[in-house]
C-alpha positions as CSV (number, residue, x, y, z in Angstrom):
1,X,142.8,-154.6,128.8
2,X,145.7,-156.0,127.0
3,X,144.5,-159.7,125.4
4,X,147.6,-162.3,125.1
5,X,147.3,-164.7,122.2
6,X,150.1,-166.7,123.9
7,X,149.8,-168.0,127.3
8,X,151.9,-170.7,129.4
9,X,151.7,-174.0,127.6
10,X,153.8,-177.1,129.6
11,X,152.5,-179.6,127.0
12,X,153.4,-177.7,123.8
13,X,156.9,-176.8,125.3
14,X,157.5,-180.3,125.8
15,X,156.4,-181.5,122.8
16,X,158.0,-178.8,120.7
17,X,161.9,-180.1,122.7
18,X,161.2,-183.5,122.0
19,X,160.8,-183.1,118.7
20,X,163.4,-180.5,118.4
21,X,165.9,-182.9,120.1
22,X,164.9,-185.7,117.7
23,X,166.0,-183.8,114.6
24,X,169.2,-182.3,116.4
25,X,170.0,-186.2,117.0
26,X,168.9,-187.4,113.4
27,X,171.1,-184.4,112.0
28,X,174.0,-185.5,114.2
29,X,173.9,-189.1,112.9
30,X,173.3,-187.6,109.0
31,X,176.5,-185.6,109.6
32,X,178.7,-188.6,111.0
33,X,177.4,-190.7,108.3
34,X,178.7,-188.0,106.1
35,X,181.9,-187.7,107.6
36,X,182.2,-191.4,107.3
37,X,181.2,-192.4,104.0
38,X,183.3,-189.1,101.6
39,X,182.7,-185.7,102.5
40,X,183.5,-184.7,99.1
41,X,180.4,-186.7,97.6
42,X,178.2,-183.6,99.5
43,X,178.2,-179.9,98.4
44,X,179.5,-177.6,100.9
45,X,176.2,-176.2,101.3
46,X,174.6,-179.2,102.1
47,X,176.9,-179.5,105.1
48,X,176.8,-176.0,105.5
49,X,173.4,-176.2,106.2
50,X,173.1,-179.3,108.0
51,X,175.6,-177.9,110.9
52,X,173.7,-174.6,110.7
53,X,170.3,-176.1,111.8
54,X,171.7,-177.8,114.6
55,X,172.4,-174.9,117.2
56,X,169.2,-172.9,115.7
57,X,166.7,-176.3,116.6
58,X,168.9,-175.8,120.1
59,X,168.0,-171.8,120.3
60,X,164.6,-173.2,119.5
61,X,164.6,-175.9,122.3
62,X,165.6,-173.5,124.8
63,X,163.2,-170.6,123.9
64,X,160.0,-173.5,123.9
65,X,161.4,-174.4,127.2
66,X,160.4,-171.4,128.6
67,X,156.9,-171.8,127.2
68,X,156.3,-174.0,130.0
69,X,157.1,-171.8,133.4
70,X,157.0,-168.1,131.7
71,X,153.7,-165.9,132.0
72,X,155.1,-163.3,129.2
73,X,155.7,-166.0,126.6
74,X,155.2,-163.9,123.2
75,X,158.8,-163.4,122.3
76,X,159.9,-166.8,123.8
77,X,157.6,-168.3,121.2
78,X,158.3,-166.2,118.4
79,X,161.9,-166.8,119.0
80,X,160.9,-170.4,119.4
81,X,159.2,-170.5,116.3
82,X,162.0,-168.1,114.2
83,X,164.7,-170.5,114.5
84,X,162.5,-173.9,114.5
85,X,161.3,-172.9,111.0
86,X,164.7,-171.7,109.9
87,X,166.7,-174.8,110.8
88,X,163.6,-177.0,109.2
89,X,164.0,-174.5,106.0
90,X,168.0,-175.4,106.2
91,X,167.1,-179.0,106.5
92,X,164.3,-179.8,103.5
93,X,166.9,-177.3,101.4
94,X,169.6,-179.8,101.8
95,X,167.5,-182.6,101.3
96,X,166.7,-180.8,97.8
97,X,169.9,-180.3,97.3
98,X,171.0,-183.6,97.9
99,X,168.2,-185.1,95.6
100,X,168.9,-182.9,92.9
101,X,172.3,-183.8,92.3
102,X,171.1,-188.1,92.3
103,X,168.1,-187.6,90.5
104,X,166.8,-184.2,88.8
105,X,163.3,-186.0,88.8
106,X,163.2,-186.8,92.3
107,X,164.3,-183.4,93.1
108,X,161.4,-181.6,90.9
109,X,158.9,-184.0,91.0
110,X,158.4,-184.1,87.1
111,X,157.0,-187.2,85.6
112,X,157.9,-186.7,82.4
């Protein structure tokens, strides 16, 4: 008999969207204030990355929204968790990126 790690989870699905569609809302607002304030002030990258982890945290919704009704959920949550991670990764890079270029102790955290 086949054992599933991964079963049918309502609470973590909802969770997991809310908290996708909180970053996906925070990035939009990052992205205006970008637009905004100089575009040129920001390596390409930084944006780059920024509009990257928007649709991947939206894959990410939609696969954890299928969490909640599925009863094969294994690939929905490894999708889920793929492109979560990835547009997180894409997010705390930018953030280094952006704190490099201000301050090269803030972005390595050396005290000396």
């Amino acid at each position: 008999m086949e054992e599933h790690l991964v079963e049918t989870n309502p609470q973590k699905s909802a969770n997991k969207v809310t908290i996708n569609s909180f970053m996906m809302g925070s990035l939009f607002f990052i992205l205006t204030l970008i637009i905004t304030l100089d575009p040129n002030k920001f390596s390409h990258a930084v944006i780059y990355q920024l509009v990257l982890a928007i649709p991947l945290l939206y894959v990410s919704s939609l696969a954890y929204s299928k969490l909640g009704y599925w009863k094969e959920v294994h690939e929905w949550d490894a999708l889920g968790w793929l492109t979560n991670t990835t547009g997180n990764l894409f997010v705390i890079n930018s953030i280094g990126l952006v704190a490099s270029k201000f301050s090269h102790n803030l972005a390595y955290c050396s005290s000396h």
